[in-house]
LUMTOR-850714 format. One line per 4 residues: number of its first residue (from 1); for each residue x negated, y, z negated of C-alpha. Coordinates in nm, 4 decimals. Example, Ala and Ser with C-alpha at 12.3 -4.5 7.8 and 13.67 -1.06 7.14 Angstrom:
residues 2
1 = -1.2300/-0.4500/-0.7800  -1.3670/-0.1060/-0.7140 .
This chain:
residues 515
1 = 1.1717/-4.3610/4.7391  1.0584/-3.9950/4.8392  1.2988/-3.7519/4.7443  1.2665/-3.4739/5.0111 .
5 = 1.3037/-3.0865/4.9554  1.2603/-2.7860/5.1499  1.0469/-2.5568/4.9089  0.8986/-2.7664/4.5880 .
9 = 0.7953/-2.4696/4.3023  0.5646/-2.6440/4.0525  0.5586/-2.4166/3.7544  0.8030/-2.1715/3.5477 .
13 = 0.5837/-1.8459/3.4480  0.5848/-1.5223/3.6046  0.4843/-1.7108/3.9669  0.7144/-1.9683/3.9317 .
17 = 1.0281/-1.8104/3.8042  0.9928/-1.5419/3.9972  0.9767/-1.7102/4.3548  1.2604/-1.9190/4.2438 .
21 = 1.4879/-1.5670/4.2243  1.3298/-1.4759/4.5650  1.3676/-1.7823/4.7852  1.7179/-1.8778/4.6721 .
25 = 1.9575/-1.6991/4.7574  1.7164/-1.8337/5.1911  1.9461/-2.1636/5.1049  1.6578/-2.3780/5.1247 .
29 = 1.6776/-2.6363/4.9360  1.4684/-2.5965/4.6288  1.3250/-2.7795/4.3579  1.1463/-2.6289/4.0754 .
33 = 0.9187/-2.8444/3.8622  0.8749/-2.7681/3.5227  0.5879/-2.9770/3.2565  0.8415/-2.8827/2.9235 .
37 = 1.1888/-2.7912/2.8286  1.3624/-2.5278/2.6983  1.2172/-2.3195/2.4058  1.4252/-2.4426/2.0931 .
41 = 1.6325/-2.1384/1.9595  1.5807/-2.1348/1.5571  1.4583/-1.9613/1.2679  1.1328/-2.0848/1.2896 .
45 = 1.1124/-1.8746/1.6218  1.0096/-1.5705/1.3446  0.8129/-1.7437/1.1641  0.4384/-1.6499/1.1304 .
49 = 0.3564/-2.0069/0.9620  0.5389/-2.2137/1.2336  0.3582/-2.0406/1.5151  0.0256/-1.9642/1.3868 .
53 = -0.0577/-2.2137/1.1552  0.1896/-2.5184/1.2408  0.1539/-2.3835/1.6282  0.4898/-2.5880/1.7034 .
57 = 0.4772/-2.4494/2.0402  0.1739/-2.4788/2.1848  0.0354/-2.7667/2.3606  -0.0799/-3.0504/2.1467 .
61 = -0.3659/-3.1006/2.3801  -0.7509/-3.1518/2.3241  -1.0448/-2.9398/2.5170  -1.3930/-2.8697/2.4545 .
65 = -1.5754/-2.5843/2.5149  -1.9577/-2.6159/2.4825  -1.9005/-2.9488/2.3165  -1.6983/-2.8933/2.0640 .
69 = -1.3073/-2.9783/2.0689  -1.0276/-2.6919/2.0071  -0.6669/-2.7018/2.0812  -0.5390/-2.4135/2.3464 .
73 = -0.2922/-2.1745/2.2455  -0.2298/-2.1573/2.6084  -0.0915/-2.2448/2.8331  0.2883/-2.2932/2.7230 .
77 = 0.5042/-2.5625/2.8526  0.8281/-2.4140/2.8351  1.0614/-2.2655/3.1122  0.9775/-1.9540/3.1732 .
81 = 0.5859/-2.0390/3.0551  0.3847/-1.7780/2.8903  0.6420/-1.5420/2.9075  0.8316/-1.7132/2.6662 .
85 = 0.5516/-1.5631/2.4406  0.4082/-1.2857/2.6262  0.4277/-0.9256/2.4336  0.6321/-0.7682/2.7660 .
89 = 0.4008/-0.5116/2.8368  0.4335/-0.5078/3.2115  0.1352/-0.2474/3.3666  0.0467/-0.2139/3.7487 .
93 = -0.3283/-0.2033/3.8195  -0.4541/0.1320/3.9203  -0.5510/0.1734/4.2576  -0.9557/0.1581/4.2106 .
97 = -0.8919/-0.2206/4.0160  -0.8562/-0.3730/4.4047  -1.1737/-0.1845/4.4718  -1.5489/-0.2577/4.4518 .
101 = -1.6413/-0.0696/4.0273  -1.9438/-0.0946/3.8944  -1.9660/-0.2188/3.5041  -2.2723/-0.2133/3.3149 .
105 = -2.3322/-0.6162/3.3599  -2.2747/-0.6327/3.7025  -1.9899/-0.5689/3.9935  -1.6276/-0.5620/3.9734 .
109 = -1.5629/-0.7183/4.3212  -1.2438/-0.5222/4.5727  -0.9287/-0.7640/4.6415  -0.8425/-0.8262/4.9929 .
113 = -0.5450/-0.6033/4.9557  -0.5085/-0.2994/4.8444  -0.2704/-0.1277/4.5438  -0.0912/-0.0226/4.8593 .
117 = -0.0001/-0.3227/4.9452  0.1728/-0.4739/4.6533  0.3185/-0.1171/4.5874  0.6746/-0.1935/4.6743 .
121 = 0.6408/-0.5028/4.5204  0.5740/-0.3792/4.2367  0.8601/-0.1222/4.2422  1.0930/-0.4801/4.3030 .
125 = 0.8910/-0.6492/4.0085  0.9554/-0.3134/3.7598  1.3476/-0.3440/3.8248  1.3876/-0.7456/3.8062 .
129 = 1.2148/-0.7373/3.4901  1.3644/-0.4405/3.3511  1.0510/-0.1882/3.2976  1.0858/0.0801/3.0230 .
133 = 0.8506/0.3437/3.1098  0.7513/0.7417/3.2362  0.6501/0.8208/3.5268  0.3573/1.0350/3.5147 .
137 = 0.2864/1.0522/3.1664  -0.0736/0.7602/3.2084  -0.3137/0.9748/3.3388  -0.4576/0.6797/3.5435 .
141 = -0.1569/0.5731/3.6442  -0.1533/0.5292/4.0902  0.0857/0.7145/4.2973  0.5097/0.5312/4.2758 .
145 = 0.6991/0.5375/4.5382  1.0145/0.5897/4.2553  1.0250/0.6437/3.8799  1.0759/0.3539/3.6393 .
149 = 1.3848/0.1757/3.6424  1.5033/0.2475/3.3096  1.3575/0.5385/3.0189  1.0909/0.4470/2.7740 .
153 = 1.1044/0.3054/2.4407  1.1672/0.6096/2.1664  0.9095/0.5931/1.9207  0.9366/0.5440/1.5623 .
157 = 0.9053/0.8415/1.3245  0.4914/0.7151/1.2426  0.4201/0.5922/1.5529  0.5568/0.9489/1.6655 .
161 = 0.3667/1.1144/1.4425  0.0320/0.8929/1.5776  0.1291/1.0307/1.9678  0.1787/1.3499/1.8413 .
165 = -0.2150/1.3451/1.6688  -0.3760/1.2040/1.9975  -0.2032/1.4389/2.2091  -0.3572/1.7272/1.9762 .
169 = -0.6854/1.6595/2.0390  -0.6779/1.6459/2.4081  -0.6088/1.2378/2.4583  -0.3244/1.1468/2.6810 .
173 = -0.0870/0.9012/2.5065  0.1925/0.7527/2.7252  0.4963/0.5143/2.6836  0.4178/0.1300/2.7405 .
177 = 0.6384/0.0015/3.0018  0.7994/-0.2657/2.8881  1.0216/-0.5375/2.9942  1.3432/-0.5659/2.7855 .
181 = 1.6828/-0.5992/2.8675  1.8558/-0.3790/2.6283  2.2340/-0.3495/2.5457  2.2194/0.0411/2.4782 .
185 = 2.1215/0.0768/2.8933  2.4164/-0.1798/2.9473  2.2128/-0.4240/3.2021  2.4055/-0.6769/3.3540 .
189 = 2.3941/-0.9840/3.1210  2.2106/-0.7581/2.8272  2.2275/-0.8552/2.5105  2.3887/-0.6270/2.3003 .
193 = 2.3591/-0.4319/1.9939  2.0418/-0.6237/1.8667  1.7327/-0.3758/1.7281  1.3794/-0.4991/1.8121 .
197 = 1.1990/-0.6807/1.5752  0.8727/-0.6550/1.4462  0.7862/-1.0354/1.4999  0.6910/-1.0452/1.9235 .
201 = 0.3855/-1.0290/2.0253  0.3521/-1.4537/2.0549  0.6607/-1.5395/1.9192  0.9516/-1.6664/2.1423 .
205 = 1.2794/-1.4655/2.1382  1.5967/-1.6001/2.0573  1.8317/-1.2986/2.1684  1.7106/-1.3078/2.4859 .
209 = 1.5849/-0.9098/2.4822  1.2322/-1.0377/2.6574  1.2677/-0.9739/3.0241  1.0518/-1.2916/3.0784 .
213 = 1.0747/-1.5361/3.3886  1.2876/-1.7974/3.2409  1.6020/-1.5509/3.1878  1.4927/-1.2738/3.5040 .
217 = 1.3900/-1.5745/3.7312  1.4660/-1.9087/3.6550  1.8381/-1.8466/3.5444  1.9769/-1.6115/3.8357 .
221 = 1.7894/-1.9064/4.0748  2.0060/-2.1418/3.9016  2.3174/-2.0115/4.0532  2.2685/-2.0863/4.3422 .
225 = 2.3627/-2.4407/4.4163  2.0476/-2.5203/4.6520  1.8328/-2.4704/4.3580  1.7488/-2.7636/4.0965 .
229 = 1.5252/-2.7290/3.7899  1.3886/-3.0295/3.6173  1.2420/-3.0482/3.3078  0.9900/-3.2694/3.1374 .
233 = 0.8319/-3.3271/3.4744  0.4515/-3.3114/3.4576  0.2869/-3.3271/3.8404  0.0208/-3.5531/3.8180 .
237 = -0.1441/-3.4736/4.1221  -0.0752/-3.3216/4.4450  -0.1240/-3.5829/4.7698  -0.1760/-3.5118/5.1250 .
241 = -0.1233/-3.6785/5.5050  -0.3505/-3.8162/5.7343  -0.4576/-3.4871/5.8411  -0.5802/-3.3358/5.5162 .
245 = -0.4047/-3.0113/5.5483  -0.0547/-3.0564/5.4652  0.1056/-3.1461/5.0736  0.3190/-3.4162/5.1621 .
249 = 0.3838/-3.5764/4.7811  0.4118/-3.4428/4.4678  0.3284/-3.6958/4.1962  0.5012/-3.6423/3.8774 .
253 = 0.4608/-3.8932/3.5901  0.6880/-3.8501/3.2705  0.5350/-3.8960/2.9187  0.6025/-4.2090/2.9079 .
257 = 0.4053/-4.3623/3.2249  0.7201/-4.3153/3.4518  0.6139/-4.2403/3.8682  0.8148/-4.0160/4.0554 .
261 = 0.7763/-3.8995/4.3791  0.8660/-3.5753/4.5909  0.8018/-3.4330/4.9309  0.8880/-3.0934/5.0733 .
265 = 0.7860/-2.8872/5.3772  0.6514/-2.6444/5.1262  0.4934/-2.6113/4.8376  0.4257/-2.3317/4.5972 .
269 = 0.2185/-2.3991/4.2739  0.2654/-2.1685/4.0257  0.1266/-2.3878/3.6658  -0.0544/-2.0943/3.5516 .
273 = -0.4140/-2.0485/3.6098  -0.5365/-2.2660/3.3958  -0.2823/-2.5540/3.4640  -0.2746/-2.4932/3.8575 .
277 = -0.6734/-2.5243/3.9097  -0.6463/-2.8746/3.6768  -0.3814/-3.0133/3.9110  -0.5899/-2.9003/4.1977 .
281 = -0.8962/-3.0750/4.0553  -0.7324/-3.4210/3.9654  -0.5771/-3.4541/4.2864  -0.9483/-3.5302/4.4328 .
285 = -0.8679/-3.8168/4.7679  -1.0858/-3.9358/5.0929  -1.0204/-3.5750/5.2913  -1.0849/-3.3546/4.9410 .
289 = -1.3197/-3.5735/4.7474  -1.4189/-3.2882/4.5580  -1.0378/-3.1699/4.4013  -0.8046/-3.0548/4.6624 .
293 = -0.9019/-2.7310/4.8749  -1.2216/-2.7557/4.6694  -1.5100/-2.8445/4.9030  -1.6697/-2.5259/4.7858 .
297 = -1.6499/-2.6167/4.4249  -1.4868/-2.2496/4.3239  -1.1792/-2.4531/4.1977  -1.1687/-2.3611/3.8594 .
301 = -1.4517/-2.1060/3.8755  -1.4345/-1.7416/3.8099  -1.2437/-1.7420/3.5114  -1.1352/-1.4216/3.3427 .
305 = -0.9365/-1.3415/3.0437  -1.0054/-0.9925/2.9356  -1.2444/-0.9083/2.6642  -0.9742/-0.8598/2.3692 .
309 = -0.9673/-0.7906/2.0662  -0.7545/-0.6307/1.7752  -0.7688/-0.3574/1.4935  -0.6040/-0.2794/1.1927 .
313 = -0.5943/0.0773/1.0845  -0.4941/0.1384/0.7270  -0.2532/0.4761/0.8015  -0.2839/0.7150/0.4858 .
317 = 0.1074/0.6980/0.4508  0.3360/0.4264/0.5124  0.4147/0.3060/0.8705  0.7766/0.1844/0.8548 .
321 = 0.7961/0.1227/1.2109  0.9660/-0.1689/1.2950  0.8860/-0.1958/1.6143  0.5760/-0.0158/1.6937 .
325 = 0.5078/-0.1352/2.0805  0.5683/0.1388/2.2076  0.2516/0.3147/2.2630  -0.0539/0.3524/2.4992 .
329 = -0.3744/0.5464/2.5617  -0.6054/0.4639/2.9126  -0.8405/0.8075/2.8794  -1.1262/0.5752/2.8488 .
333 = -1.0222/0.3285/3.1262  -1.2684/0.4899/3.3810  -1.5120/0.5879/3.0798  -1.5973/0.9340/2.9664 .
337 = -1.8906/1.1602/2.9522  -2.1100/0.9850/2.7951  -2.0317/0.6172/2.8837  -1.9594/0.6372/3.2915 .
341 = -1.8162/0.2918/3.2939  -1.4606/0.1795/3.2560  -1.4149/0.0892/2.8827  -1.0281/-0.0463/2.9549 .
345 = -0.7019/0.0377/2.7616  -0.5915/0.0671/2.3994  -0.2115/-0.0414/2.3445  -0.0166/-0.0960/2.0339 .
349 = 0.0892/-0.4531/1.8877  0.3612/-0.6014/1.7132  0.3453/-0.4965/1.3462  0.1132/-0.7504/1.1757 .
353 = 0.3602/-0.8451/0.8547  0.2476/-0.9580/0.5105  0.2497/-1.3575/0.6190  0.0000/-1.2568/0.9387 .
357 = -0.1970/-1.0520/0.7181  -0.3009/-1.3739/0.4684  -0.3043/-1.5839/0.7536  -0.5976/-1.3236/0.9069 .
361 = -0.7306/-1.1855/0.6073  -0.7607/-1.4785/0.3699  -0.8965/-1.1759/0.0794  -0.7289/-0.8127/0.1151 .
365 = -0.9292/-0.5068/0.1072  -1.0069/-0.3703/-0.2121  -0.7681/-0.2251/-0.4205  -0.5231/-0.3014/-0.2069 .
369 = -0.2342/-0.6082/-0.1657  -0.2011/-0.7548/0.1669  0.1589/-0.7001/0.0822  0.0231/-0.3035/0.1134 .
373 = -0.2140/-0.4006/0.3742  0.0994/-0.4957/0.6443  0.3399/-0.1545/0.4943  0.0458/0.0638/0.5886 .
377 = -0.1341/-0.1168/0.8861  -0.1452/0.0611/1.2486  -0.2405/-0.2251/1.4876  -0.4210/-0.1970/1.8079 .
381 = -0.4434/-0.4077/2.0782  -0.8402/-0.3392/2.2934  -0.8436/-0.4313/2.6538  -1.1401/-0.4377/2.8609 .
385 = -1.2210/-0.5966/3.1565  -1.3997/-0.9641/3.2167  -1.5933/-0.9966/3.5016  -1.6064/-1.2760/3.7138 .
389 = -1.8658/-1.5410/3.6787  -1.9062/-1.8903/3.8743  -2.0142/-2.0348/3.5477  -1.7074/-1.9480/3.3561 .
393 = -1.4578/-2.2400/3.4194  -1.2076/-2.4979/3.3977  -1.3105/-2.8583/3.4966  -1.2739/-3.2380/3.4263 .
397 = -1.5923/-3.3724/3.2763  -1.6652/-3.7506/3.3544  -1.4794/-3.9005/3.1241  -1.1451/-3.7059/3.2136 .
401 = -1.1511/-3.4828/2.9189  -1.0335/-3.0553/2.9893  -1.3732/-2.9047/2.9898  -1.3705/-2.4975/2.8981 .
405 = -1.6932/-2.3055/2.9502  -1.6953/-1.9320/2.8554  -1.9403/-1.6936/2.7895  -1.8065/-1.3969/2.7266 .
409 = -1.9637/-1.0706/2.9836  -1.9123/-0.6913/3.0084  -1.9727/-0.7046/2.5958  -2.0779/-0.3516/2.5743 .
413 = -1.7929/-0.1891/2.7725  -1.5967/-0.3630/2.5181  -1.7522/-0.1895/2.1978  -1.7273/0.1691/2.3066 .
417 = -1.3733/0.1174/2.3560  -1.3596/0.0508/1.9872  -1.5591/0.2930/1.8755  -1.3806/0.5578/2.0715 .
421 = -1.0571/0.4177/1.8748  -1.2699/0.4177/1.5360  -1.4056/0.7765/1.5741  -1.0335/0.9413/1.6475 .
425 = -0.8448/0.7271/1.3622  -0.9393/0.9494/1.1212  -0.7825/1.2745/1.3238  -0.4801/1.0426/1.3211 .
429 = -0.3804/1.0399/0.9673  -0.5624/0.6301/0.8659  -0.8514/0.6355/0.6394  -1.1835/0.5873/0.7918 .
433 = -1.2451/0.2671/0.6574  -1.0534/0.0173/0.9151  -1.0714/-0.3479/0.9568  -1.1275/-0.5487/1.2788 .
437 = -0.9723/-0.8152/1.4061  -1.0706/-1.0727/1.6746  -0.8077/-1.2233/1.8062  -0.9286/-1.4294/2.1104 .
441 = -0.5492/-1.6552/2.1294  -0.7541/-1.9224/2.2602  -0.7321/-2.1524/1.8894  -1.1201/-2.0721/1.8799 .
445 = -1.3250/-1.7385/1.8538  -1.4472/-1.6198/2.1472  -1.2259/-1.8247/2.4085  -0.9641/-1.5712/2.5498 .
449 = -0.6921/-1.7541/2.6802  -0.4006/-1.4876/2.6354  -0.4581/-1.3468/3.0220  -0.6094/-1.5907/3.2382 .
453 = -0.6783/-1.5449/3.6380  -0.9350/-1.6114/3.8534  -0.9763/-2.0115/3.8737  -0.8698/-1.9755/4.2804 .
457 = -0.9286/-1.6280/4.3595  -0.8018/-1.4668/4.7023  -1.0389/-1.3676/4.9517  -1.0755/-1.3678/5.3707 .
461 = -1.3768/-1.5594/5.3646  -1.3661/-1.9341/5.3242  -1.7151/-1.9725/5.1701  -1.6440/-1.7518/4.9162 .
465 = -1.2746/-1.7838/4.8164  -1.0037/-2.0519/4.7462  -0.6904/-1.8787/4.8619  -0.6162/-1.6238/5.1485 .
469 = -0.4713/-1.2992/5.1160  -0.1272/-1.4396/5.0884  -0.2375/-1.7180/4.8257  -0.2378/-1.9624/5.0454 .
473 = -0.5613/-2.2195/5.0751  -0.8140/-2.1840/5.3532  -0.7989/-2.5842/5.3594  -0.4593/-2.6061/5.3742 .
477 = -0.1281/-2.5444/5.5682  0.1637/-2.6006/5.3329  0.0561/-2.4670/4.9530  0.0629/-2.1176/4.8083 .
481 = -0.0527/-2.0510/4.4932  0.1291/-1.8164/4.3196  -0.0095/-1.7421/3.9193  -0.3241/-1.5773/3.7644 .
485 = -0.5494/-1.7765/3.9762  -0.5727/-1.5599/4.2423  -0.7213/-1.2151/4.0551  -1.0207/-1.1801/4.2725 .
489 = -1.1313/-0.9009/3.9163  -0.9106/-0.8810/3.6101  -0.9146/-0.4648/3.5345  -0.8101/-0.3795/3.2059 .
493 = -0.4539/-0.4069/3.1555  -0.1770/-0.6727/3.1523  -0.1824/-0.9113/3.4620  0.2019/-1.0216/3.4647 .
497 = 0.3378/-0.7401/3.6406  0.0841/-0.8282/3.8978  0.1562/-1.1931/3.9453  0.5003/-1.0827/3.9597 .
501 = 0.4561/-0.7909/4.2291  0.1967/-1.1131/4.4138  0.4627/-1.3377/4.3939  0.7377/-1.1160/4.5608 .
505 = 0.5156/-1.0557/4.8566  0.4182/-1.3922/4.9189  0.7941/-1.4822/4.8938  0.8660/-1.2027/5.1801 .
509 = 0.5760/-1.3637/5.4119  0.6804/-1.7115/5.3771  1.0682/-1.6141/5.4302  0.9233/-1.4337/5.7332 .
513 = 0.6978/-1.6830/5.8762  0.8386/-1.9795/5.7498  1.2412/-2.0057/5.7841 .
């Protein structure tokens, strides 16, 4: 039998969790499909071996990218998804990312909407998730319509010291906002008295600090009594009437072979980009031979995931910080005199220890320990922005197996970003000699799955685009598609807050035009 529901949510992540918040408290009854279970809470949640060598908690899964197998370090099947894991940075895109910007290798192409649009939304996103943050102080930052929710992150005496060098020779550095719900701002349901810890970026967080989906959107959902989450439910593939245009089963089969079978007058997939285009693909039938809403074959195309990459400068005293995310710089975003494109954003990561540094560094530099490497590192995290290209994608090759194709674009934007961070280093107390880093987060260099959108972008026209303005597909009545898959361009910083802010005004329509 058919179990029937009002609202099926396929999906836990920023999309998923966060429409689950929204749509409760309608009293529709709701059912939230999720492909995992809960993140275990242990020690191992700290540990550097566990998660990067061991990867316990990422998907034991097989792909191939141009031939040759790897196993994906995304996506994450755990309530609450990549959040679980995310490093909380939560950034609006500036008002020229949903316009047309030209980039060396080719055009950054304008949204359907504009900044305006999501605006509010992302004013709702910034207090659900608990945004730390200044107004004002990011120099590219778009007009608010009110200040951040709660006050930034202090820095640490070095990192400090770091702001206090940029500032002095003209660069602009500004708090990140970040999402954490902290006991010293006494949040409802905080967790208290706990100092931040210098293993986050990628790890999952046992006290509960990370503002991510499962605990901002998932949990609050839960109280209501329409809502029901089930775990260890993978949706197999999506199936639809006689007409072609309406969801009418959602096919989930357990691990072990088990068919189960839901219905609902709506539908809202929210897998994650990756996962969402996939499901989309498989669940190919007579009226969408090609993959559902697919007969343009732009499922799965488009893919974007930031050009990223990491840096290690050795600081010429000690940086004690333990928690040194807490610091930004976007001057080159839009370029600079001498490079007129946008280069992206430069952001600080979670301390790289002594464990990460063997694990990335299998010799230290010379003359040096990595043990001194780690008490002396200032890490950087380089953002810059992936255009969109047909041939980068996600598909099913003929015998069923996940096929990844990447090739990475916008290169060049990319290294003057670094070298702008090389050439000011030395200004900032680290000796001139610095070591780079790629870390792609995709379990094979040069696949970077840490941000991924695009695989069903928005758009008005139907030739062109796989969702409409309001993520919902041109081919079909029911569905909205609520995760990275709809970034019609990627810009250059962190794309949760903007599934988030996505989400919340999706959830508005459908409450208005569809209970």
């Amino acid at each position: 039998m058919t179990q029937h529901y009002d609202v099926i949510i396929i999906g836990t992540g920023a999309g998923g969790g966060t429409m689950a918040r929204a749509l409760a408290p309608t009293g529709k009854r709701i059912l939230i499909l999720e492909k995992g279970g809960f993140v275990p809470r242990e020690y191992a949640n700290f540990d550097p071996h566990t998660n990067w060598v061991e990867k316990r908690y990422t998907p034991d899964d097989t792909w191939y990218h141009k031939g040759e197998p790897f196993r994906p370090s995304h996506p994450h099947y755990y309530v609450g998804g990549n959040t679980k894991f995310y490093g909380a940075a939560l950034f609006r895109l500036r008002e020229r990312d949903f316009e047309a910007v030209e980039h060396p290798d080719g055009m950054s192409p304008a949204w359907p909407i504009s900044y305006a649009d999501l605006e509010p939304y992302y004013a709702i996103g910034e207090q659900w998730y608990y945004v730390h943050g200044a107004a004002g102080a990011d120099p590219t930052e778009a007009d608010r319509s009110a200040p951040y929710p709660y006050a930034p992150l202090q820095h640490e005496p070095r990192i400090q010291k770091l702001n206090d060098d940029l500032a002095a020779t003209g660069l602009h550095p500004f708090p990140i906002p970040m999402g954490l719900r902290l006991g010293r701002d006494n949040e409802p349901g905080a967790t208290s008295s706990l100092d931040l810890w210098p293993q986050f970026d990628g790890y999952p967080d046992p006290y509960e600090i990370k503002a991510d989906s499962h605990i901002v959107g998932v949990r609050p959902a839960l109280e209501y009594e329409n809502v029901t989450l089930k775990t260890h439910s993978p949706v197999e593939r999506l199936e639809v009437d006689a007409s072609g245009r309406k969801v009418d089963r959602v096919v989930v089969k357990s691990d072990a072979g088990e068919i189960t079978t839901y219905s609902a007058d709506l539908v809202v997939v929210a897998a994650g980009a990756l996962s969402s285009a996939l499901l989309f693909l498989r669940s190919a039938q007579d009226k969408h031979p090609n993959g559902l809403a697919n007969s343009t074959d732009l499922v799965g195309r488009n893919f974007m995931g930031h050009n990223n990459a990491t840096l290690m400068a050795i600081s010429k005293t000690p940086n004690d910080a333990t928690f040194e995310k807490t610091l930004a710089l976007a001057d080159y975003y839009w370029g600079d005199a001498s490079y007129p494109y946008p280069m992206g954003l430069i952001q600080m990561l979670g301390n790289f220890n002594e464990a990460l540094m063997q694990l990335e560094m299998e010799q230290p530099l010379p003359g040096m320990t990595h043990a001194e490497m780690a008490a002396h590192s200032l890490d950087f995290w380089l953002q810059s922005e992936d255009l969109p290209e047909p041939t980068n994608r996600i598909a099913y090759n003929t015998q069923g197996d996940v096929v990844f194709d990447y090739t990475a674009n916008n290169v060049e934007s990319a290294n003057q970003l670094r070298q702008r961070l090389t050439d000011f280093l030395d200004c900032a107390g680290c000796h001139p000699g610095t070591h780079n880093v790629d870390f792609y987060l995709g379990g094979m260099v040069g696949i970077p799955l840490g941000h991924t959108m695009g695989t069903m972008k928005m758009g008005t026209d139907i030739n062109t685009s796989v969702l409409d303005p309001y993520c919902r597909p041109h081919e079909l009545d029911n569905v909205f598609v609520t995760d990275g898959s709809f970034f019609v361009s990627a810009g250059a910083v962190n794309p949760t807050l903007t599934i988030i802010a996505q989400t919340l005004r999706v959830a508005d329509y459908i409450k208005t035009e569809w209970f």
